[in-house]
C-alpha positions as CSV (number, residue, x, y, z in Angstrom):
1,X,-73.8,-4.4,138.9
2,X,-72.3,-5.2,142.3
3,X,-70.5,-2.0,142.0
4,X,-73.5,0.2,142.1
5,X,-74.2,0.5,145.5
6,X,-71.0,1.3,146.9
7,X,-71.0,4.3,144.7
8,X,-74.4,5.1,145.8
9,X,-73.8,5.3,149.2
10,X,-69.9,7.2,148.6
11,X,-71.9,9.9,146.8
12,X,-74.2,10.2,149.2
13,X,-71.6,10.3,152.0
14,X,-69.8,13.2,150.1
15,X,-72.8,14.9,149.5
16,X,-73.9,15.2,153.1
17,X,-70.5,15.9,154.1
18,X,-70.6,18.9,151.4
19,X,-73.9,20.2,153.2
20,X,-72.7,20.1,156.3
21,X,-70.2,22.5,155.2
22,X,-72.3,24.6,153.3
23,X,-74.5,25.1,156.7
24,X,-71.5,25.4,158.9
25,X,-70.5,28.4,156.7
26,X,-73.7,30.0,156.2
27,X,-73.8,30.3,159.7
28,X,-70.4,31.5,160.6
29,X,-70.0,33.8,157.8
30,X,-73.6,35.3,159.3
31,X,-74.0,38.4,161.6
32,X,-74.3,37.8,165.2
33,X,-77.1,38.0,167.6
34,X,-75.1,37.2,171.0
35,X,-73.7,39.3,174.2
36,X,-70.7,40.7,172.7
37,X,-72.7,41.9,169.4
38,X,-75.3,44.8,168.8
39,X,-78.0,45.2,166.2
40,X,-79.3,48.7,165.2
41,X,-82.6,49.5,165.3
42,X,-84.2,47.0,162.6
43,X,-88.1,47.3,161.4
44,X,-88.3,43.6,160.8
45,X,-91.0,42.6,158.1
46,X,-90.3,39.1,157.7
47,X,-89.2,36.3,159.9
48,X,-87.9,32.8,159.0
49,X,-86.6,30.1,161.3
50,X,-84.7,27.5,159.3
51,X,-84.2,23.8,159.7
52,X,-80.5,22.8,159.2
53,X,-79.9,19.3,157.7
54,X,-77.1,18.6,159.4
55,X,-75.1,21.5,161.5
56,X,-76.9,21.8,164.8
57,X,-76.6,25.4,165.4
58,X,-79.7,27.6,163.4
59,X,-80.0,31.3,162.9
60,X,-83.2,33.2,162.1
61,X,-83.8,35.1,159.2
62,X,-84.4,38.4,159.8
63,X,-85.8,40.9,156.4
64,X,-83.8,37.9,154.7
65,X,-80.6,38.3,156.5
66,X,-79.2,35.3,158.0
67,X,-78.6,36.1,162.3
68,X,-76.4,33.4,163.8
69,X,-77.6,32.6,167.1
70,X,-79.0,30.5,169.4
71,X,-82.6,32.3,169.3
72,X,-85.3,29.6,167.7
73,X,-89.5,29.6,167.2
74,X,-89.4,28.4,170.8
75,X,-87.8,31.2,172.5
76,X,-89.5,32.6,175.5
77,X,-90.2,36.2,174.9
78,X,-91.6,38.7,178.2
79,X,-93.5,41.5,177.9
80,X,-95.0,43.0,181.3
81,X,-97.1,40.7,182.0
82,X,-97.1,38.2,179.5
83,X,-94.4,35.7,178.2
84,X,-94.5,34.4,175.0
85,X,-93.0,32.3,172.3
86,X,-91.2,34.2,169.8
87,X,-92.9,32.7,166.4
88,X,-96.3,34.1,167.8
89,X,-95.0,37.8,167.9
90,X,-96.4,38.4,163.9
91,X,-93.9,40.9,161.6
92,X,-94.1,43.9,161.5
93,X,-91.9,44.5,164.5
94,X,-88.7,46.3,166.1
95,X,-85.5,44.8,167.1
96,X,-83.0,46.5,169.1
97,X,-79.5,45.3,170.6
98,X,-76.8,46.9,172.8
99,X,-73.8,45.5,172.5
100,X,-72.0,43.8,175.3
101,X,-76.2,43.2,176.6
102,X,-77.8,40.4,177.1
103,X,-81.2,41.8,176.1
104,X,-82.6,41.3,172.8
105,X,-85.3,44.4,172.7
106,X,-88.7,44.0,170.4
107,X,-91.4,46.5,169.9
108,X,-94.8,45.8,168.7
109,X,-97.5,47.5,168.7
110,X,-96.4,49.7,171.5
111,X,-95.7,47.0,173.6
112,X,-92.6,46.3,174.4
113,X,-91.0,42.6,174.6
114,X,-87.2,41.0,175.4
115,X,-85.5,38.1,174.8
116,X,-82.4,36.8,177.1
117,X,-79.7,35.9,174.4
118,X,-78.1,33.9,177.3
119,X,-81.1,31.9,178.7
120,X,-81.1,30.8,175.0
121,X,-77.4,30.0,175.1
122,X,-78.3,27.5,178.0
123,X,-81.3,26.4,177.0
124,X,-79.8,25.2,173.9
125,X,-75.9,23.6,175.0
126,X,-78.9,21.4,177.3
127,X,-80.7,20.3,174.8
128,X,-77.0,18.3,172.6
């Protein structure tokens, strides 16, 4: 019976390792939301912010669409006179991207809101 926990903990090793790469992949495989990439005009009716297990960087789910960026439940949004956190912006909403722009555009309601992709960037490479 000595032999059983080794295996235990082997398995388990192997299997985190194999989530790990099943998150790293998810993510890379995902579309982009960063400087370089746009995002057409996109009526989003459901928003999910994931948790990964193991792989630091998350995405969002947009319409059930994995995004991999650096944009999180915490991201500052600013409207014209009032900054927000993105979570509290409730579906449905509009989501616009130039490419090569830093400026993550979101309509609601008639108001209009952005996000800066690259104040994320930082905010995040200072949190590891």
């Amino acid at each position: 019976m000595t032999w059983v926990l080794p295996v235990v903990i082997v398995v388990g090793i192997i299997y985190s390792y194999c989530i790990y790469l099943y998150e790293k992949k998810s993510i890379e495989k995902a579309p982009k939301i960063d400087f370089e990439h746009s995002i057409d005009s996109t009526y989003v009716q459901s928003i999910e912010f994931p948790r990964n297990a193991f792989y630091f960087k998350t995405g969002i789910y947009l319409n059930d669409t994995l995004y991999d960026t650096f944009i999180n439940h915490g991201s500052q949004t600013y409207g014209l006179k009032e900054v927000i956190a993105f979570r509290d912006l409730l579906v449905p909403f509009v989501v616009t991207k130039n490419g090569n722009n830093d400026t993550l555009h979101i309509v609601k309601d008639n108001k209009k809101y952005y996000l800066l992709i690259s104040e994320e960037m930082e905010r995040r490479r200072n949190q590891f």
